[in-house]
Structure formats: C-alpha cells, structure tokens
C-alpha positions in Angstrom: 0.0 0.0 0.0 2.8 2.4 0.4 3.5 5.1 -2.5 7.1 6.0 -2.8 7.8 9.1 -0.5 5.1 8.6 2.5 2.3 6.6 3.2 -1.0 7.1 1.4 -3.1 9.0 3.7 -6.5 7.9 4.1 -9.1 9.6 5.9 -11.8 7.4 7.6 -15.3 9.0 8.5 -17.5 6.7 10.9 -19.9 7.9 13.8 -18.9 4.5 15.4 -15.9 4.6 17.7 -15.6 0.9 17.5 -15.7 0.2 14.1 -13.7 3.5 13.3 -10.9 2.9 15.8 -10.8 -1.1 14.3 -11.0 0.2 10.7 -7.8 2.7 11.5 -6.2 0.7 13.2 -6.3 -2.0 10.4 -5.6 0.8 8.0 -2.4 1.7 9.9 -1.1 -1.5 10.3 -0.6 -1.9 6.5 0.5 0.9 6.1 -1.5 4.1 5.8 -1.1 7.1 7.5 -5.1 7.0 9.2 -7.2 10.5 9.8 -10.0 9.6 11.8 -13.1 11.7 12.7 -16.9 11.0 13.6 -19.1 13.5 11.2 -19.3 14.8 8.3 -18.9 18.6 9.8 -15.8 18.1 11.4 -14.6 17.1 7.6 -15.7 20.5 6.0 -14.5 22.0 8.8 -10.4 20.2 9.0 -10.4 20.9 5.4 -11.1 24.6 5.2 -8.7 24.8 8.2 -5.8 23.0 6.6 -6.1 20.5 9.2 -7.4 17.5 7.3 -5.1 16.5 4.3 -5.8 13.2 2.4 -5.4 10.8 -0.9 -8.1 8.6 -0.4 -11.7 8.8 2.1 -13.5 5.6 3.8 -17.0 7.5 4.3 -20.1 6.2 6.7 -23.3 6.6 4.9 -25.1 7.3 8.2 -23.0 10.2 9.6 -25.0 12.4 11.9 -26.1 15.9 10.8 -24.9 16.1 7.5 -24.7 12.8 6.0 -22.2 10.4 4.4 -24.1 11.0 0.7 -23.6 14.4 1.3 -20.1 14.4 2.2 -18.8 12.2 -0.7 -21.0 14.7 -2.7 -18.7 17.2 -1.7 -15.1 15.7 -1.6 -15.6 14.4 -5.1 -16.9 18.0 -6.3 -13.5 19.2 -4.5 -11.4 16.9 -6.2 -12.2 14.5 -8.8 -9.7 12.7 -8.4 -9.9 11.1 -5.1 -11.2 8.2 -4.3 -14.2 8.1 -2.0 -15.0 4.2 -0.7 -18.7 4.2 0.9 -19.9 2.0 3.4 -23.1 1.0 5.2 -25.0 -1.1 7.1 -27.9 0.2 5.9 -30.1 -3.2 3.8 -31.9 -0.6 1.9 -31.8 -1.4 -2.1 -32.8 1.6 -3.1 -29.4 3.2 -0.6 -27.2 1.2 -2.4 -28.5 2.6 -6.1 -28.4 5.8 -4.9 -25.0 5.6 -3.5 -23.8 3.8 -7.1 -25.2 7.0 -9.1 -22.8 9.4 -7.1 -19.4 7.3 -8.3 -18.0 6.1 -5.0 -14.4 4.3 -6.2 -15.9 1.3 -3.6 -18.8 -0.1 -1.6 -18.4 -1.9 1.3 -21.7 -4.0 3.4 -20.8 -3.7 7.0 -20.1 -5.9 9.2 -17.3 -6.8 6.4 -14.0 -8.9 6.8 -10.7 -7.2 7.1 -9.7 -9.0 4.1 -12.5 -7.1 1.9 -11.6 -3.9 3.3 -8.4 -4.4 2.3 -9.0 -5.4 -1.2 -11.5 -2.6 -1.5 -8.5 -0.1 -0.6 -5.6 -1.1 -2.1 -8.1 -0.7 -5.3 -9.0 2.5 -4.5 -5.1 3.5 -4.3 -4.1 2.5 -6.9 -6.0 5.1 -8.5 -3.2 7.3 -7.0 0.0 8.0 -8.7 3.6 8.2 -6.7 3.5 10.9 -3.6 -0.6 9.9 -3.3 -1.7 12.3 -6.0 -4.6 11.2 -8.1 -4.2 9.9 -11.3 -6.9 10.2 -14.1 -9.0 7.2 -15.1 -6.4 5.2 -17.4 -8.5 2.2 -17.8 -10.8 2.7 -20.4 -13.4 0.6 -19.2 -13.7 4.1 -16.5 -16.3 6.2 -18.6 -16.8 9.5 -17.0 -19.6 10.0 -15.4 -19.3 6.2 -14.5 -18.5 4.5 -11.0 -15.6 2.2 -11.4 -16.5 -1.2 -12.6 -15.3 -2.5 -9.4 -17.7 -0.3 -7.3 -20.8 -1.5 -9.4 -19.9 -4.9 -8.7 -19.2 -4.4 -4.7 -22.6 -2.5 -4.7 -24.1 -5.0 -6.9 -23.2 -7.6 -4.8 -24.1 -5.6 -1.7 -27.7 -5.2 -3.1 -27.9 -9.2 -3.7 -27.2 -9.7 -0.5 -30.2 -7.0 0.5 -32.4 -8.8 -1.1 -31.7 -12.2 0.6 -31.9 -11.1 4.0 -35.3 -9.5 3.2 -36.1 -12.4 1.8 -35.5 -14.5 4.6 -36.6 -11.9 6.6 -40.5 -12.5 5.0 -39.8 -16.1 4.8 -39.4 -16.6 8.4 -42.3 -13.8 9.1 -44.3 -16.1 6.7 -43.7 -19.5 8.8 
C-alpha cells in the first residue's frame, strides 16, 4: 500500500468509535497514515482549516447531521480525483442505487471482513499516482460519469445480499 515518499493518507469517516478505531487501526497497520473523525462537519471543517489532508476517504453513509451521501458529494466535487469508498449497514436497495449514481471508487456492506476492506483499498489506491496524488481514469473501461467497474460490482453484490436477508426476513415472518 505504500506510495514512494510517505504513506497514502487515508481519511476514515465513521460515527462509530468501535468500528472506526478497528478500521484505523487496520488501515495503519498496513501501512497508511489514518485521519479519523466521527461526522461529516468536522470534515468540512479540518479541510477549510488545513487540518485535514488526504489521498483517499472511507465514508459512513449514516454520519449524523450532515450525511455520508452528502459528504462524498462534496469531496468528489472538491477533487475529482480522489477516491471516495462508501460503506453501510444500511439493507436498503434503493441506498445502495443511490450511493452507485454518485461514483464512489468502492462499496463496502458492513459488518465486512478485514480482508474485503483491504481489497476494496488497495483498489482505490491504486487510482493514486507516486507521492498519493490522483491519477486520471487510465483504464478505459472508467467512462466519465461512470463508477468504477469495481464499485458496481461491490454494490451489486451488496444489493444481492439486500435482497436475501429481506427475503429471509418475510420467509421466516411467513412461517
């Protein structure tokens, strides 16, 4: 995971102290310099500051106040070029659309292995040229306007696995 020069920074944004602190920890242990923060607001806040600097962004869709949508929304709009990775517990199909039409570079179902995390990551950077600047779409099955194809099949497969819980959610409520 590491660029030549310094460490990828990736900036994680969960309302969770658990699952942040386990996700950034992870993150750090291979590698990664980790920002961590619990809203959306502090985000817009660090980065009009100066405080928050980063390559790549591992965004809650459920953020209080503003929320996770929103925020990838906006970091995209402020630079193309990054990579934004959603993620969600949320089972709601029509979420997981939505979330696909605003071009995250990855999905991510939680609870989800460290293993998929990782995979879901080390895609997303290497999006990043050397130093963790961005690097344009090279690959030309990226279309603009287009999530990357892996992101349509992470949320894909998220939404598959939507629809079987609900439907063993009605077959149980039917027995």
């Amino acid at each position: 995971m590491k660029s030549r020069g310094r460490a990828p920074r990736m900036l994680v944004v969960e309302d969770d102290p658990t699952v942040r602190s386990l996700v950034s920890r992870h993150l750090r242990s291979r590698g990664l310099e980790v920002v961590d923060v619990g809203d959306a607001e502090a985000v817009f806040l660090g980065l009009v500051q100066g405080d928050i600097a980063y390559d790549a962004a591992l965004v809650d869709v459920h953020l209080p106040g503003l929320s996770g949508m929103e925020l990838l929304r906006y970091l995209l709009a402020r630079s193309p070029a990054k990579p934004v990775i959603l993620m969600t517990a949320d089972v709601d199909e029509g979420l997981a659309w939505r979330a696909l039409a605003l071009r995250p570079a990855g999905f991510l179902l939680k609870p989800f292995e460290l293993k998929e995390l990782e995979a879901v990551v080390d895609r997303a950077l290497s999006r990043l040229g050397g130093e963790g600047e961005a690097r344009g779409a090279e690959d030309a099955s990226e279309m603009p306007g287009m999530a990357p194809p892996a992101a349509v099949d992470e949320a894909v497969s998220a939404i598959t696995a939507i629809r079987m819980l609900a439907q063993g959610h009605r077959q149980a409520r039917d027995d």
